[in-house]
C-alpha positions as semicolon CSV with decimal commas, in nm:
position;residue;x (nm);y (nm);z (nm)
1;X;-0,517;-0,468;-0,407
2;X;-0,141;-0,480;-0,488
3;X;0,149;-0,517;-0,273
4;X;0,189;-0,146;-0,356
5;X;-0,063;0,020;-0,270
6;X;-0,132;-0,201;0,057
7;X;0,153;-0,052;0,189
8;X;0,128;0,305;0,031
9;X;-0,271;0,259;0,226
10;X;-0,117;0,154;0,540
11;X;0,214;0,441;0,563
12;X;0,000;0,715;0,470
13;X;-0,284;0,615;0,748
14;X;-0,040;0,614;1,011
15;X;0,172;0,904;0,924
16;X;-0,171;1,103;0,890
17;X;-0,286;0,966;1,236
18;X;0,074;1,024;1,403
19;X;-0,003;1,380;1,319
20;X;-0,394;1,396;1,452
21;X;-0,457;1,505;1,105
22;X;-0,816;1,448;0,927
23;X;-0,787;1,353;0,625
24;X;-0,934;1,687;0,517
25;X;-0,608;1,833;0,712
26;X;-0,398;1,630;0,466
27;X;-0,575;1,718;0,117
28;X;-0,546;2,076;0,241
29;X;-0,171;2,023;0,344
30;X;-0,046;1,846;0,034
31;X;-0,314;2,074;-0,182
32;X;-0,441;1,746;-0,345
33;X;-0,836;1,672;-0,324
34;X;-0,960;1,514;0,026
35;X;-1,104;1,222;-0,225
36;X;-0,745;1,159;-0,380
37;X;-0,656;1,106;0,012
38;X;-0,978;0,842;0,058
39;X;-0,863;0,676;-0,222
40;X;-0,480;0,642;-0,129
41;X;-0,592;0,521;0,204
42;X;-0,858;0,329;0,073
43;X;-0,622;0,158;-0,133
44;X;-0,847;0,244;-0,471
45;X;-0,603;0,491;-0,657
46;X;-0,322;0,473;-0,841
47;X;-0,125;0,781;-0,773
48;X;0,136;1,013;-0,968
49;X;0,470;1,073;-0,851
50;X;0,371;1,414;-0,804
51;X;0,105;1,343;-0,598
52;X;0,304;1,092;-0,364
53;X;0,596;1,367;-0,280
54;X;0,319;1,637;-0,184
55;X;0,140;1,377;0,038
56;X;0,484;1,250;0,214
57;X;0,622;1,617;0,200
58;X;0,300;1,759;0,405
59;X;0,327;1,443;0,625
60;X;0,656;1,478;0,721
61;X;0,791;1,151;0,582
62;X;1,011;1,040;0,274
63;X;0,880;0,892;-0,017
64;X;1,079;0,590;0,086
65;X;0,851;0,546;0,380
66;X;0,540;0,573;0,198
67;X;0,629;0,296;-0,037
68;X;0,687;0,077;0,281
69;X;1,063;0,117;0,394
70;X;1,311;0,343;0,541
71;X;1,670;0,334;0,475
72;X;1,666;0,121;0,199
73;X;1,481;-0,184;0,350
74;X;1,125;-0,249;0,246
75;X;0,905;-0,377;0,471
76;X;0,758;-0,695;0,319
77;X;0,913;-0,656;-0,025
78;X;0,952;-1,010;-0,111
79;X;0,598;-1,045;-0,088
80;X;0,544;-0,865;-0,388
81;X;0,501;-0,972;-0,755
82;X;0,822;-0,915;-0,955
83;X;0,726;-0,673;-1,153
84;X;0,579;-0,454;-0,828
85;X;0,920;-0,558;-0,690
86;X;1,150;-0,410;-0,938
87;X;0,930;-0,099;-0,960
88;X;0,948;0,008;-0,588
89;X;1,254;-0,104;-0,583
90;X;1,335;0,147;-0,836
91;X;1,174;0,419;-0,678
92;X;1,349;0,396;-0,362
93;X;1,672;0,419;-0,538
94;X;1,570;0,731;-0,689
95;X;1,421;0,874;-0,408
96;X;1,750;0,797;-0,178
97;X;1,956;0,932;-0,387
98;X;1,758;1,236;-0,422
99;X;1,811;1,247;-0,032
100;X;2,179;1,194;-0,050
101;X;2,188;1,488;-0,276
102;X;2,005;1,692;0,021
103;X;1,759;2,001;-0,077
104;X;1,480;1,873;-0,156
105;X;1,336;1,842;0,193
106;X;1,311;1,492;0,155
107;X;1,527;1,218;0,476
């Protein structure tokens, strides 16, 4: 399993159990299939961009924190392979400055 998706597994099984949510409560919340859920948390998917902001948008959380950091900082980043590195890396740029722009619900 990559560094990736160990911590996309790990943010989206404790934002889900923050909430007491099944993860039946989360398919139905972020209107993805409850096997597209077992799979993220099982760490056996690759997942769409798409995907990722309905799953952090019904749980409450930024994309940012889903991918393993908040405000910039990723937890454990250095750990990853540099490709995986740049990559996330990139994402939570464009993710925080989608939140610095503000409307679309996400920080």
């Amino acid at each position: 399993m990559s560094g990736v998706s160990h911590c996309l597994q790990e943010s989206v099984v404790l934002a889900r159990k923050q909430k007491g949510w099944s993860q039946r409560r989360l398919a139905d919340e972020a209107e993805v299939a409850v096997e597209t859920v077992r799979k993220i948390e099982g760490g056996r998917s690759s997942v769409t961009l798409a995907v990722l902001e309905r799953v952090a948008e019904a749980l409450e959380v930024s994309v940012v924190t889903l991918l393993g950091g908040d405000g910039g900082v990723l937890v454990g980043w250095r750990l990853l392979p540099e490709p995986e590195r740049v990559l996330v890396q990139a994402l939570v740029g464009y993710f925080s400055a989608r939140a610095d722009v503000g409307g679309d619900g996400y920080g």
